[in-house]
C-alpha positions in Angstrom: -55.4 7.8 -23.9 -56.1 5.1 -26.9 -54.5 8.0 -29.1 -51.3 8.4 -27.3 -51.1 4.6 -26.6 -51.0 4.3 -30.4 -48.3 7.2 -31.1 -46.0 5.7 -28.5 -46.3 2.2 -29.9 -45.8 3.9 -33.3 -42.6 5.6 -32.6 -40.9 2.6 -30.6 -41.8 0.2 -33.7 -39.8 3.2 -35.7 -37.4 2.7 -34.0 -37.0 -0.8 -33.9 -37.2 -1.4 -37.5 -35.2 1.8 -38.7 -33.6 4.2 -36.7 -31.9 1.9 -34.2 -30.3 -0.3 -36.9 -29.4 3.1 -38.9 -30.9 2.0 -42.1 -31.9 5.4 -43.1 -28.4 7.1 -43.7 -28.0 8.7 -47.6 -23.9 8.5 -46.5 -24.5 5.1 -45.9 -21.3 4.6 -48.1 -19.2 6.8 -45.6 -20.7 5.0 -42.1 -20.1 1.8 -43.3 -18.5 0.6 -39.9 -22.2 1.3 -38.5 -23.6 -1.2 -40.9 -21.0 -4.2 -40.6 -18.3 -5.0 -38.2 -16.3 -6.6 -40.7 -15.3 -3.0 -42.3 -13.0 -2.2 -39.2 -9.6 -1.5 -40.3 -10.2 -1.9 -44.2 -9.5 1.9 -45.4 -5.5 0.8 -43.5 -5.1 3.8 -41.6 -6.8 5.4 -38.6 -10.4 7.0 -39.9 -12.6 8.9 -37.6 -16.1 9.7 -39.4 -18.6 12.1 -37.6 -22.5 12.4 -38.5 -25.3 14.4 -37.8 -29.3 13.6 -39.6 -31.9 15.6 -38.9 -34.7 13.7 -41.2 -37.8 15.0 -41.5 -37.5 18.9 -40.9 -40.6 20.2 -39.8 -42.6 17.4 -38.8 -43.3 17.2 -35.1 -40.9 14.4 -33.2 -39.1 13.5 -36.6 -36.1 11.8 -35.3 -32.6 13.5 -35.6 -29.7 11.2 -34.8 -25.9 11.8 -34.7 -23.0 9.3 -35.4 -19.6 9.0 -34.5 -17.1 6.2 -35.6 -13.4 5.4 -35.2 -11.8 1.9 -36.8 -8.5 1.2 -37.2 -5.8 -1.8 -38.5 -3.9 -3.4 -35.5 -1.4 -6.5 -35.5 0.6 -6.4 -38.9 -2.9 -4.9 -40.7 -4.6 -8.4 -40.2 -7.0 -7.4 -37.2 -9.1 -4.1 -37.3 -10.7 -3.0 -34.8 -13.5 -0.3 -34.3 -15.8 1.7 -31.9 -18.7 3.6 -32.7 -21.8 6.2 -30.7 -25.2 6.7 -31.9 -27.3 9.4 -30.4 -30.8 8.5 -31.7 -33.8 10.6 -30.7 -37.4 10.0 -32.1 -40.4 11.9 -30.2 -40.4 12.2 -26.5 -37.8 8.3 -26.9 -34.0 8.2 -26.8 -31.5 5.4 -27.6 -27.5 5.7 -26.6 -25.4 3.1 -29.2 -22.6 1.6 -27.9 -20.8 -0.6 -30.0 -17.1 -2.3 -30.3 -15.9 -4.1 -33.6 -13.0 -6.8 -34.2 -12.3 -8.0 -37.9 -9.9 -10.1 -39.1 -8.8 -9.6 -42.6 -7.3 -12.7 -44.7 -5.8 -11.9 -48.2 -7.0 -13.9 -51.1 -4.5 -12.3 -53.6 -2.3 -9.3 -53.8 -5.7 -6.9 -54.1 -8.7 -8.8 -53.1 -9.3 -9.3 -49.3 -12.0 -10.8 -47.0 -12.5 -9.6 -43.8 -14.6 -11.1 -41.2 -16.2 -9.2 -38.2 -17.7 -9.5 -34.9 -19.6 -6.6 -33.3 -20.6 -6.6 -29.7 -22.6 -3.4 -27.1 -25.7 -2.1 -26.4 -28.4 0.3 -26.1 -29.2 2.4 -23.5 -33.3 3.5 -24.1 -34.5 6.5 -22.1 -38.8 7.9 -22.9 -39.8 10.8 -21.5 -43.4 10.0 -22.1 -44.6 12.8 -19.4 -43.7 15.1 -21.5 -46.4 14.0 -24.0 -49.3 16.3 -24.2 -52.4 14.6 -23.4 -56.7 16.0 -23.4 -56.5 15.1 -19.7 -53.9 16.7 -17.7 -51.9 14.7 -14.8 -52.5 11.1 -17.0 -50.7 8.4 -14.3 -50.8 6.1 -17.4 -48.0 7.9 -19.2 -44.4 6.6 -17.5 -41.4 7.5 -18.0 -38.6 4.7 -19.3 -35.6 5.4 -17.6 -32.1 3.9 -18.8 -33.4 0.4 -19.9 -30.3 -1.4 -21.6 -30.6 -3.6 -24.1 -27.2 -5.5 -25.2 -26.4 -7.2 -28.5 -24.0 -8.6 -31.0 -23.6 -8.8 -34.4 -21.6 -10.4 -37.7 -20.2 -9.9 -41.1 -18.1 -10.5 -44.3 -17.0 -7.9 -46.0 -15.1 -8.7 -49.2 -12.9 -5.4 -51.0 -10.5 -4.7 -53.1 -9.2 -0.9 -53.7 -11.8 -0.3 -56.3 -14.9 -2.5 -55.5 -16.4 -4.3 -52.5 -19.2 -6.6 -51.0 -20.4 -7.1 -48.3 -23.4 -8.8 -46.1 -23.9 -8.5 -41.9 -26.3 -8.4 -39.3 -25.4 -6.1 -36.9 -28.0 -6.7 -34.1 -28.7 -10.1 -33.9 -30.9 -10.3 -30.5 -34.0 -9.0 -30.8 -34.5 -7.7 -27.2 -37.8 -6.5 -25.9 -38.8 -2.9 -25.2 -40.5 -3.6 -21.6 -42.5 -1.0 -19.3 -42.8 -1.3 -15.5 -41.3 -4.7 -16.1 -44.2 -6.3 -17.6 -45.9 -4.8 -20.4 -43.9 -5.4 -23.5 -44.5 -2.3 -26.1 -42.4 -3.7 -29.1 -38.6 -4.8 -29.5 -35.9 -4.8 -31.8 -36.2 -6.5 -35.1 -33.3 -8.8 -36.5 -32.5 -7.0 -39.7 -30.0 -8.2 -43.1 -27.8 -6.3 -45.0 -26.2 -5.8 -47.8 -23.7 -3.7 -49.8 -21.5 -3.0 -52.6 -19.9 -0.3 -55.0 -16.9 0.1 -57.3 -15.3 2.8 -58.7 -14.5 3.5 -62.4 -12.9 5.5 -64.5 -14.4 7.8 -67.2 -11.8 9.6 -67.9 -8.5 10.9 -66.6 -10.3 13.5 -64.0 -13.6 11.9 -63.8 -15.1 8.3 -62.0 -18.4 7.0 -61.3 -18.6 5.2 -58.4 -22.2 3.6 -57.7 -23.2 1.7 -54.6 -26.3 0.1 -53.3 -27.4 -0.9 -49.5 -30.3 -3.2 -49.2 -32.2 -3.9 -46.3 -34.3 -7.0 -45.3 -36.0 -7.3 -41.9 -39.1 -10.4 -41.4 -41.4 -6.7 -40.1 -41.0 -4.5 -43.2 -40.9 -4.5 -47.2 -37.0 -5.0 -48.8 -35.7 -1.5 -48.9 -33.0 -0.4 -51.4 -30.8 2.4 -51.7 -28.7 3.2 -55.0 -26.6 5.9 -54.9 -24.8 7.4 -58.0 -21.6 9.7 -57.8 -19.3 11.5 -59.6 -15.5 12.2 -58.5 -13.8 15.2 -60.3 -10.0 14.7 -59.8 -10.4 13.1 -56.8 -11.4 16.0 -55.3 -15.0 17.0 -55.6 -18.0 14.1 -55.5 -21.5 14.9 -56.7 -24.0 12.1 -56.8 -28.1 11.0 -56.5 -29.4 8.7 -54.9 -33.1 7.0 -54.5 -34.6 4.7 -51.9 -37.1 2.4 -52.9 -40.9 3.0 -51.9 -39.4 6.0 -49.7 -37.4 8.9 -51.6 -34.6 11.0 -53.4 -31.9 12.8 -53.3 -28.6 14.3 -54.0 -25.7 14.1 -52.3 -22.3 16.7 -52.6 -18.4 16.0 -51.1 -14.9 18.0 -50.9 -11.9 16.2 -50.1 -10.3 19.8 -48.1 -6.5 17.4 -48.2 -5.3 14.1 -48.3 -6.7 13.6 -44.3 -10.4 15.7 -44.4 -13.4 15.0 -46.6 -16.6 17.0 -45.5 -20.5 16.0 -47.3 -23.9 17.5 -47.2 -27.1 15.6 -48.5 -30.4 16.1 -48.9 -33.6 14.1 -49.3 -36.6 14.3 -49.6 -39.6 11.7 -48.7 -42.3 11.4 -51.4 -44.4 8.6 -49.5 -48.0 10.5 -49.0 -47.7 10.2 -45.3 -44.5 12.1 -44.5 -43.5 14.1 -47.8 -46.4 16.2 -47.8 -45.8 17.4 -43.7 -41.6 17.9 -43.9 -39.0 20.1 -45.8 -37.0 17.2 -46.5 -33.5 15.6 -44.4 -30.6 17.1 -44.2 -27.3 15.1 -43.1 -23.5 16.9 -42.9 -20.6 14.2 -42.6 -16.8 14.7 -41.7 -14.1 11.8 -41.9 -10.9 12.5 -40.8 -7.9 10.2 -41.9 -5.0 9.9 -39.2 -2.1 9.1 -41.6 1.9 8.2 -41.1 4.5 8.8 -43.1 4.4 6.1 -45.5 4.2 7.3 -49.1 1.8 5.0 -50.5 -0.9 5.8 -47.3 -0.4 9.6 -47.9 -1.1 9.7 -51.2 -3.4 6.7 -52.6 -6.6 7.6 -53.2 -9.2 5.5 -50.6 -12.7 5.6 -52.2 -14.6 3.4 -49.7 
């Protein structure tokens, strides 16, 4: 009973510190609205982004989570606003994201803008903990948590331009408790920091390099960093690397099918004794679509963030 006390105790603080503030994306770059509020609206058309992870392939209750986003500019392209669904599932626990963003974009010059951004939902937490094979069979001390909803808000800046940006938010900022039977509390969410930024350069007249980091800070856990590397061949093909601090590697590739649809694959792989020696790796596939009018300069400008 000790045992499965621990694993279920384990796999909530998981959650808490990682999975439910979706720290562990390689297309971080491309799920940017799930990281800070303030992106909503920035890319100036309609974008709809769809992602599935399954980390950790072949390791027992690995968590696998999907992602779907949609953020566009309202009101004269000053306001954006954005909605996003995380399906998050680690062992026998399940958290449902629900999350709506406002941002509100002021222009410093005719390129630079800063955008600020409110974000404001909830989790729904479900744990089948009965289904949790025990030595003793019938265990009464293993209860399931059904629907327990934890709501939150969060903040952010996000400065850009069309070949750079910055950025810092804090997209949970209550740390609500994880509670069983109403009184015992197993863990809760953890306040976490982030940052980001990435430009785009040119290298020559069919190739750019466009690096891009995401660091994250939480009071329970080291600084984690993620750089990420790629190259864009005529706008059209991107092939990158990337490496996580303390954690992993791995390579990431993109098409852009048309002006609209850009699909992605990556793969990484954990090197960290615990994990890297018990999994094949984690595989993510992403798809963003762009909903465009007929404006010329929408159609055919590149958008690399």
């Amino acid at each position: 009973m000790k045992k499965i006390l621990i694993l279920i105790c384990g796999l909530l603080i998981y959650a808490s510190t990682y999975a439910q503030q979706d720290a562990m994306y390689t297309h971080y770059a491309f799920n940017t609205l799930a990281v800070n509020p303030a992106y909503a609206g920035s890319r100036d058309i309609i974008t709809i982004t769809g992602l599935h992870r399954s980390q950790w392939v072949g390791f027992s209750g690995a968590p696998i989570t999907q992602t779907i986003t949609f953020h566009s500019p309202v009101y004269r392209e000053e306001l954006g606003l954005g909605l996003s669904v995380v399906n998050d599932k680690i062992g026998p626990v399940r958290f449902t994201s629900f999350y709506a963003d406002l941002a509100y974009r002021a222009r410093l010059n005719k390129n630079v803008r800063l955008s600020f951004g409110l974000k404001g939902g909830g989790n729904l937490m479900q744990g089948d903990l009965a289904s949790l094979k025990t030595t003793e069979s019938g265990d009464g001390g293993l209860q399931n948590i059904k629907s327990l909803f934890l709501p939150n808000i969060g903040a952010g800046l996000y400065l850009f331009s069309p070949t750079w940006y910055t950025g810092i938010s804090a997209p949970k900022l209550i740390e609500n408790k994880f509670v069983d039977n109403a009184t015992t509390i197993l863990d809760g969410e953890k306040r976490h920091f982030f940052f980001i930024a990435g430009f785009v350069t040119n290298l020559s007249s069919s190739l750019k390099l466009k690096p891009t980091t995401f660091v994250k800070a939480t009071p329970s856990a080291p600084v984690e960093a993620d750089l990420t590397l790629m190259f864009i061949i005529k706008d059209k093909i991107e092939l990158g690397i990337m490496g996580r601090t303390g954690d992993g590697v791995g390579a990431l590739i993109g098409y852009n099918i048309n002006n609209q649809t850009r699909i992605g694959y990556s793969f990484d792989w954990s090197f960290v004794a615990r994990t890297g020696t018990t999994n094949i790796g984690s595989h993510e596939i992403m798809i963003r679509y762009d909903i465009i009018n007929s404006d010329p300069e929408k159609i055919y400008s590149p958008r690399y963030f």
